[in-house]
C-alpha positions in Angstrom: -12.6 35.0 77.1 -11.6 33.8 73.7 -9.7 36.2 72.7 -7.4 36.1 75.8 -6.9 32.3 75.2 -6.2 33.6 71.8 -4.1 35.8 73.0 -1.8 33.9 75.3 -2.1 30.7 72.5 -0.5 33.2 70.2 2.0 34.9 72.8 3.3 31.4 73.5 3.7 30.2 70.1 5.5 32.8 68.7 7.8 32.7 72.7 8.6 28.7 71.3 9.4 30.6 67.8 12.2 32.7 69.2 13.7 30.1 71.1 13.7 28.2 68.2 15.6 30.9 66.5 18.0 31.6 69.0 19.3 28.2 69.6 19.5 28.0 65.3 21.4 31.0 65.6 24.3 29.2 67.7 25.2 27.4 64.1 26.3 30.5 62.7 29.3 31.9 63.9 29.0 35.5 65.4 24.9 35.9 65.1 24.0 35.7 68.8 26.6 38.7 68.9 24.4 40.7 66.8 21.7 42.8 67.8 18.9 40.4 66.9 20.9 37.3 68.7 21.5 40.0 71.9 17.8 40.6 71.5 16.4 37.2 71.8 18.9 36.2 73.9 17.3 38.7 76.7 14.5 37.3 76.3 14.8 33.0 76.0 17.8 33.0 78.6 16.0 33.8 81.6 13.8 31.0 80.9 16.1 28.5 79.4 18.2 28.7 82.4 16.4 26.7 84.9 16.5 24.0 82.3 20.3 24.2 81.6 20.7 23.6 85.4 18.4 20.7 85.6 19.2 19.0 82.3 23.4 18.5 81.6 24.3 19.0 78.3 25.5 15.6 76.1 28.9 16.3 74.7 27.6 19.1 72.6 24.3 18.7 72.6 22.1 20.6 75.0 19.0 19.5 74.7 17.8 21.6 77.4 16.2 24.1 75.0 13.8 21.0 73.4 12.6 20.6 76.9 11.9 23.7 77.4 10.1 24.1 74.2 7.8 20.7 75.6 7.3 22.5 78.9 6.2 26.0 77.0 3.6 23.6 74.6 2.6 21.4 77.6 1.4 25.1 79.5 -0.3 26.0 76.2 -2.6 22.9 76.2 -3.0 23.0 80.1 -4.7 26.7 79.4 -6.6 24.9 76.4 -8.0 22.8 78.6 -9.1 25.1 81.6 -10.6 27.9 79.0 -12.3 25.0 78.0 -13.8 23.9 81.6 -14.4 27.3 82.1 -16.4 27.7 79.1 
């Protein structure tokens, strides 16, 4: 049972990391065109669009990505905490 907290602890991190990445890569002019920007782009968008819809951007600053990121650590200490009932 530890090592699938472990697991999905580590899984989740390193899903916060990309986002992280992706949304640093908007400062740099052509890098989510790259491959490596396409890349992670498949795989934050799908997630970071519920929270574009919900949360308007402010001027330029969307800060629906930080939310996101909150909701992702959030789920991380809410399976903490159950592997922790359970055990």
């Amino acid at each position: 049972m530890d090592i699938l907290f472990s697991l999905l602890s580590t899984l989740l991190r390193f899903y916060s990391y990309a986002i992280i990445v992706y949304i640093l890569l908007s400062w740099f002019p052509g890098a989510r065109e790259s491959g490596f920007g396409q890349f992670l782009a498949r795989i934050t968008e799908p997630y970071l669009e519920p929270f574009r819809k919900i949360i308007p951007p402010l001027g330029m600053i969307d800060i629906s990505p930080i939310v996101a990121i909150l909701a992702l650590n959030f789920a991380q200490y809410g399976i903490a905490a159950l592997f922790k009932m359970i055990s």
